[in-house]
BAMIRO-815059 format. One record per residue (C-alpha): residue in one letter; x, y, z. Coordinates in pm, 1 decimal, always signed. Example, Ala and Ser with C-alpha at 12.3 -4.5 7.8 and 13.67 -1.06 7.14 Angstrom:
2
   residuo       east      north         up
         A    +1230.0     -450.0     +780.0
         S    +1367.0     -106.0     +714.0
END
This chain:
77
   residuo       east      north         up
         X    -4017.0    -2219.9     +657.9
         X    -3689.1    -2039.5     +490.5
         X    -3662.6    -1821.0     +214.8
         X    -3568.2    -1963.4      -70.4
         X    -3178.9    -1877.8     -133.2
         X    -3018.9    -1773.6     -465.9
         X    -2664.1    -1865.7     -509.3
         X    -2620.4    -1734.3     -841.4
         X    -2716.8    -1465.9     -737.4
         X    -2546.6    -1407.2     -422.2
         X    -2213.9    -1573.8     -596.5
         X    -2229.5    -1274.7     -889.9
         X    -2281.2    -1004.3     -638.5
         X    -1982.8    -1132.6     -416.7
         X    -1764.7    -1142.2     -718.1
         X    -1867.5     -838.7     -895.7
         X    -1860.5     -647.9     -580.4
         X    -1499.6     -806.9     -543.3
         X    -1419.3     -667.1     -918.7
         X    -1489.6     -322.7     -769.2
         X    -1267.0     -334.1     -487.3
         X     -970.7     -485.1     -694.7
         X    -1024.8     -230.9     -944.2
         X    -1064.6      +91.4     -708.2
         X     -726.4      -21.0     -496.4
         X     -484.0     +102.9     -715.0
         X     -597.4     +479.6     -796.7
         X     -625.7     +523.5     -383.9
         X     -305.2     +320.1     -291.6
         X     -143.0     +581.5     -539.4
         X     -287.9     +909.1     -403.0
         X     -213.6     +754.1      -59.8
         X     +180.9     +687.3     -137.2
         X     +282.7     +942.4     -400.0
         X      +53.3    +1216.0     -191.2
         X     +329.4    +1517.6     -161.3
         X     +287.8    +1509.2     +237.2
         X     +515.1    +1199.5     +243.1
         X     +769.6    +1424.2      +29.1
         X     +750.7    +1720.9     +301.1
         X     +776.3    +1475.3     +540.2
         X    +1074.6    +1337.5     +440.4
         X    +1247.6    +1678.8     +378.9
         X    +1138.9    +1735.7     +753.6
         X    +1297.8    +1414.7     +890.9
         X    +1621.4    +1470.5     +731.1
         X    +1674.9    +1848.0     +838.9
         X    +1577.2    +1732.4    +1191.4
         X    +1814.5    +1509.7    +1237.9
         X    +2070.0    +1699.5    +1035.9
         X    +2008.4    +1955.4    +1340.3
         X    +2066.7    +1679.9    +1549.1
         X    +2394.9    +1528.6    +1370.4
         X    +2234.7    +1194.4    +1318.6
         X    +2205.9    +1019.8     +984.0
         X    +1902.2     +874.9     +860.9
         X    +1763.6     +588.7     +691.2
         X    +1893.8     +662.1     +349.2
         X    +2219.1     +776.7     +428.3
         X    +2302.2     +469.3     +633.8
         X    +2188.0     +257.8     +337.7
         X    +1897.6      +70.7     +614.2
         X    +1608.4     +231.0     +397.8
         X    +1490.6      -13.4     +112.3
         X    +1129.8     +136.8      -13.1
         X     +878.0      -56.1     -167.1
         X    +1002.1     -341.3     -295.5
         X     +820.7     -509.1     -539.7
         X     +640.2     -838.8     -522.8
         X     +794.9    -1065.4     -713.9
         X    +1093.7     -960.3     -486.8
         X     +913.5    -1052.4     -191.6
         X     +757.4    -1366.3     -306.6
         X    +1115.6    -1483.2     -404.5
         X    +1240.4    -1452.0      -46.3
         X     +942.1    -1586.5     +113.6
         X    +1034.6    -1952.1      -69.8
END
């Protein structure tokens, strides 16, 4: 015979444990994007292929960033 299942309880736990995602995403997607490597990085790229005489992203105007949602949601219909 099977255990006797709890919805309830199994439906709170999925959504508070859903809460606690949605809430942590934020603080690490900023530490991830505005960590100062990306800013060295850049720096890097740029004297490279000054060294090299080619142009990059930015300079040739190809290089958009993030672009916020609503943006993308309005091309996507």
């Amino acid at each position: 015979m099977p255990h006797r299942t709890r919805p309830m309880t199994a439906l709170l736990l999925f959504t508070g444990l859903n809460v606690v995602l949605v809430s942590s995403i934020t603080p690490v997607y900023d530490y991830v994007c505005f960590h100062p490597y990306w800013e060295r990085r850049i720096e890097l790229i740029a004297e490279r292929n000054a060294s090299y005489g080619t142009r990059s992203f930015h300079e040739k105007g190809l290089y958009v960033g993030l672009v916020p949602a609503s943006t993308v949601s309005s091309l996507l219909l």
